[in-house]
C-alpha distance (Angstrom), angle and dihedral (degrees) to the residues before:
residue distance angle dihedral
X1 . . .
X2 4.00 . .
X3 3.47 121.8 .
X4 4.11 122.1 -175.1
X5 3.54 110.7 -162.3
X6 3.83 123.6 177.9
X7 3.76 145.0 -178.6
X8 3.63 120.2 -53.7
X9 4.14 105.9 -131.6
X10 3.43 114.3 177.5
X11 4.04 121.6 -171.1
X12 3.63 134.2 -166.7
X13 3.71 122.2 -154.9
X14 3.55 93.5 -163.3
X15 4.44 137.4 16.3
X16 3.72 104.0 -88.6
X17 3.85 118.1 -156.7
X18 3.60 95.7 -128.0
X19 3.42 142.5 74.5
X20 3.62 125.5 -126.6
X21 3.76 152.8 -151.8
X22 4.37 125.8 -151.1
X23 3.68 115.6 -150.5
X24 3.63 136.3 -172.7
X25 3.45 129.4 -147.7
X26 3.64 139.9 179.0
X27 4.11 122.5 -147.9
X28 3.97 121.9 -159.0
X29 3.89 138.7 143.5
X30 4.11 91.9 12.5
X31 3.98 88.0 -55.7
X32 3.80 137.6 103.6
X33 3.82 128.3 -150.9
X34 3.74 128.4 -172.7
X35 4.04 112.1 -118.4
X36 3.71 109.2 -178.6
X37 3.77 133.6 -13.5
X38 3.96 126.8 -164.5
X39 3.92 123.2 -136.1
X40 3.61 119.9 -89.4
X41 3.97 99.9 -76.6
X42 3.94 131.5 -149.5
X43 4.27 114.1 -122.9
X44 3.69 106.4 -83.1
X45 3.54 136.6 168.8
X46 3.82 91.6 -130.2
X47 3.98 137.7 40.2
X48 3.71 136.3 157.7
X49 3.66 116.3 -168.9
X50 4.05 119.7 -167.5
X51 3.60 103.8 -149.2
X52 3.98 96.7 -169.8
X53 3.64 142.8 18.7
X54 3.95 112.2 -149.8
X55 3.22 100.1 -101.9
X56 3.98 98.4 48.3
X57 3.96 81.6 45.0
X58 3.81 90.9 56.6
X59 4.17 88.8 39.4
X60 3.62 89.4 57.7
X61 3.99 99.4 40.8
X62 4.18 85.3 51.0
X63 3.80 89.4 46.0
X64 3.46 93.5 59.3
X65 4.00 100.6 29.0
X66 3.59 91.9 134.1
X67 4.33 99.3 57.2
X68 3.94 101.8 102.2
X69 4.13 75.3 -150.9
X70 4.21 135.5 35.3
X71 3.40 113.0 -179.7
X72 3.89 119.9 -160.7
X73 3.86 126.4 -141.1
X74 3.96 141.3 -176.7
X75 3.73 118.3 -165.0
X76 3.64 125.3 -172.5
X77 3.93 121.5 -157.6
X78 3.70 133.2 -169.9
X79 3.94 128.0 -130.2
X80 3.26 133.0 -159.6
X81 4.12 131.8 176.9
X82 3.47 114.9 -132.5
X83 4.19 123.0 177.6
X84 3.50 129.0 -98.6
X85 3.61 90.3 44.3
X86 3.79 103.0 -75.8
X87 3.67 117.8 144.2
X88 4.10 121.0 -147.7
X89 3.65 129.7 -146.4
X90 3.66 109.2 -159.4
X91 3.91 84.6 -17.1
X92 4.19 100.3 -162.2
X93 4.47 86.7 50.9
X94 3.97 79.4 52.4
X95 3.59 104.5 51.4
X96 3.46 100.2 42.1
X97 4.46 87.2 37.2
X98 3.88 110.8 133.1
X99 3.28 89.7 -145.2
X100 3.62 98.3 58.2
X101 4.06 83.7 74.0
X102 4.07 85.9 51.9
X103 3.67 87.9 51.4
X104 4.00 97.3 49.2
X105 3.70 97.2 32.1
X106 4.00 101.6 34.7
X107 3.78 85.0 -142.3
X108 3.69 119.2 173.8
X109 4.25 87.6 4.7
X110 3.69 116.5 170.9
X111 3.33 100.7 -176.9
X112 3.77 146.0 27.9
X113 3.71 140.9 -135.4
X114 3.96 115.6 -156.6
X115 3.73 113.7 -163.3
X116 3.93 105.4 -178.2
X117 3.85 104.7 -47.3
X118 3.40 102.1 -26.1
X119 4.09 124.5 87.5
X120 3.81 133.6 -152.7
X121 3.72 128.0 -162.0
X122 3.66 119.3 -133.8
X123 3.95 150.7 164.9
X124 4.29 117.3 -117.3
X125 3.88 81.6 -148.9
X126 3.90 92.3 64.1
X127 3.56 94.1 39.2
X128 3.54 95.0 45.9
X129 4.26 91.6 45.0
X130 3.79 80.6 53.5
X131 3.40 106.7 41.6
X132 3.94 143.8 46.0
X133 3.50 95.1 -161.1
X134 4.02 102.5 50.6
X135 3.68 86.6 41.5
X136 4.03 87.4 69.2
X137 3.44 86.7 42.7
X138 3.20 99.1 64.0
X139 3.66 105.1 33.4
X140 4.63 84.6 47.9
X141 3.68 119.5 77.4
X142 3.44 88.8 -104.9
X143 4.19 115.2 157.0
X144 3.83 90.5 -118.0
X145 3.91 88.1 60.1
X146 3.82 87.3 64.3
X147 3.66 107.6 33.4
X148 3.58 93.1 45.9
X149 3.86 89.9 -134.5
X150 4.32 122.9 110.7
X151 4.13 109.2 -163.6
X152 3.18 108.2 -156.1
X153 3.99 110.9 -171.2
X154 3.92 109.3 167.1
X155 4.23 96.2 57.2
X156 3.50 122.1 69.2
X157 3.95 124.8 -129.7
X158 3.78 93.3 -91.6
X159 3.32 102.1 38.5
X160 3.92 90.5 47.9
X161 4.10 82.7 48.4
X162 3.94 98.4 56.2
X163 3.68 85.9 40.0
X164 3.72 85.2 63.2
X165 3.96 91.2 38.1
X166 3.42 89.8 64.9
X167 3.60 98.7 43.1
X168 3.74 91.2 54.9
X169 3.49 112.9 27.7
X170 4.13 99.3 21.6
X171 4.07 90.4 -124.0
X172 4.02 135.9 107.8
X173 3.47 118.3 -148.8
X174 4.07 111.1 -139.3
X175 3.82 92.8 -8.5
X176 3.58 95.6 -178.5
X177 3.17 98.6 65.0
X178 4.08 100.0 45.8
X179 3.88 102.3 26.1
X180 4.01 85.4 109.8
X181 3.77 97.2 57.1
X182 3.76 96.1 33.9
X183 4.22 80.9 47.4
X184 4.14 82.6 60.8
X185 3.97 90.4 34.5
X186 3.72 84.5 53.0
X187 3.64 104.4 40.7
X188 3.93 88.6 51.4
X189 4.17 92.4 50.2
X190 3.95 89.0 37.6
X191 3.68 93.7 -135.8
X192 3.81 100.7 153.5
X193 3.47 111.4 -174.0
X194 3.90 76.5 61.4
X195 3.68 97.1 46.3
X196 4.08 81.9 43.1
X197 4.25 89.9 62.1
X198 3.35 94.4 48.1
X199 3.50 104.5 53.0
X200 3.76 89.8 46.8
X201 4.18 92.1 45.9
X202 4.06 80.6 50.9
X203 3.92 102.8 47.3
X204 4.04 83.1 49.4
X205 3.88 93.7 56.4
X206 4.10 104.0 36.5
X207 4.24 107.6 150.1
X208 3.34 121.5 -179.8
X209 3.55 99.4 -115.8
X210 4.02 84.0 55.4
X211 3.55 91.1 48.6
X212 3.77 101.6 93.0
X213 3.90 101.3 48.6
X214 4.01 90.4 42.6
X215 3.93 79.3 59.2
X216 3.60 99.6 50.7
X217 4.22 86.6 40.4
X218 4.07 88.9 58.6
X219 3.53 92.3 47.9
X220 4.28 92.0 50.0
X221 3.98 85.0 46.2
X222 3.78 104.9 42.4
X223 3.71 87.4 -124.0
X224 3.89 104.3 174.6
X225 3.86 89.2 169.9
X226 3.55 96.2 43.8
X227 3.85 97.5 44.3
X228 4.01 93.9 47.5
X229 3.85 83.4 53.5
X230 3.47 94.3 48.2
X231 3.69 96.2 52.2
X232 3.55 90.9 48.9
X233 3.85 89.4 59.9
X234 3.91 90.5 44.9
X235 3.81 94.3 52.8
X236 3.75 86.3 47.9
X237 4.16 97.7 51.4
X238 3.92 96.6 23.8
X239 3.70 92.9 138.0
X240 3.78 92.7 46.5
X241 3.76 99.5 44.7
X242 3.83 98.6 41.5
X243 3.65 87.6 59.2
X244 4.00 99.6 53.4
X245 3.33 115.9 93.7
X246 3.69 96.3 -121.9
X247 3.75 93.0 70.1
X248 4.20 92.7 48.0
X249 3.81 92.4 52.0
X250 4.05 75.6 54.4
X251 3.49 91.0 55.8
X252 3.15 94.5 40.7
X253 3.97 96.5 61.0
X254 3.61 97.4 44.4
């Protein structure tokens, strides 16, 4: 297998109000994995994004040695801050989304999801656009294809609710505080533009008293990105995080 893989230049023919992020993906045997993602960048004029070293380049091509076919992708997306700590994706696309009027309304639903005692309203052709995993669902001879009913057991009512949020309308309400369970929530419905936020919200907001279960999530996720990150931090603050007690009960259990 050769691969030829160049520099990422990116050029804007005019400011943009929004900040963005580039990320690289790679796409064999019918799946997609994230490579590499840059920080959340100001508008410039300018940018040059390396999406490989050599030796990740040669980790990756080894990885997937057996794909008659890899298929290499950049994709930029736009940010925009917003108050009371909502976060946009593509923010303009979300306002004026149809399916944010699905989402609030549950018009037209043909299904429901009941997390604990609460019920939400939704569409299998959303989910399924969305999502891998209700996609088979659906199209399986599962029960919930028949009784028009999806229990979901292991989410809690928000969580489940911002899941949806993003599905819909492309937003997170107070991310910071739930991108770890919407990480699992995300992980479990492989929606990976989801999965993609969360990582990024979490990298941005390591402690050291967090340190410890953010390294025992990247291990349960097969988070390359989010593991190298996290190392990074705990070679940085080794003194500090080896002497929380988070990281001993760690110790403890291994």
């Amino acid at each position: 297998m050769i691969v030829m893989l160049y520099h990422l230049t990116l050029r804007l023919k005019k400011h943009l109000p929004y900040k963005f992020r580039i990320e690289f993906f790679v796409r064999a045997n019918f799946s997609t994995r994230l490579l590499k993602m840059s920080d959340i960048l100001d508008s410039i004029d300018h940018y040059i994004f390396d999406p490989f070293t050599s030796k990740e380049l040669s980790d990756c091509t080894q990885q997937y040695n057996s794909s008659p076919c890899l298929v290499f992708f950049a994709r930029i997306i736009l940010y925009s801050q917003h108050e009371h700590s909502r976060f946009y994706v593509n923010d303009k696309l979300a306002k004026h989304s149809l399916t944010k009027e699905l989402f609030q309304t549950g018009k037209f639903s043909d299904i429901k999801i009941r997390v604990a005692s609460r019920e939400f309203a939704v569409h299998r052709c959303i989910l399924s656009l969305a999502s891998e995993v209700f996609e088979r669902m659906f199209l399986s001879d599962m029960i919930e294809t028949h009784s028009n009913l999806i229990e979901i057991t292991d989410l809690s009512e928000d969580i489940c609710q911002e899941m949806l949020r993003f599905i819909y309308c492309h937003e997170v309400e107070q991310l910071d505080l739930h991108a770890l369970d919407l990480l699992y929530a995300a992980d479990k419905y492989a929606i990976e533009d989801l999965k993609t936020l969360c990582i990024q919200t979490l990298i941005e907001t390591f402690t050291c008293e967090t340190a410890a279960e953010m390294l025992i999530r990247a291990n349960i996720y097969n988070s390359k990105l989010l593991k190298d990150n996290l190392l990074l931090f705990i070679k940085t603050f080794s003194k500090e995080i080896f002497a929380t007690e988070q990281w001993k009960q760690l110790e403890r259990t291994q």
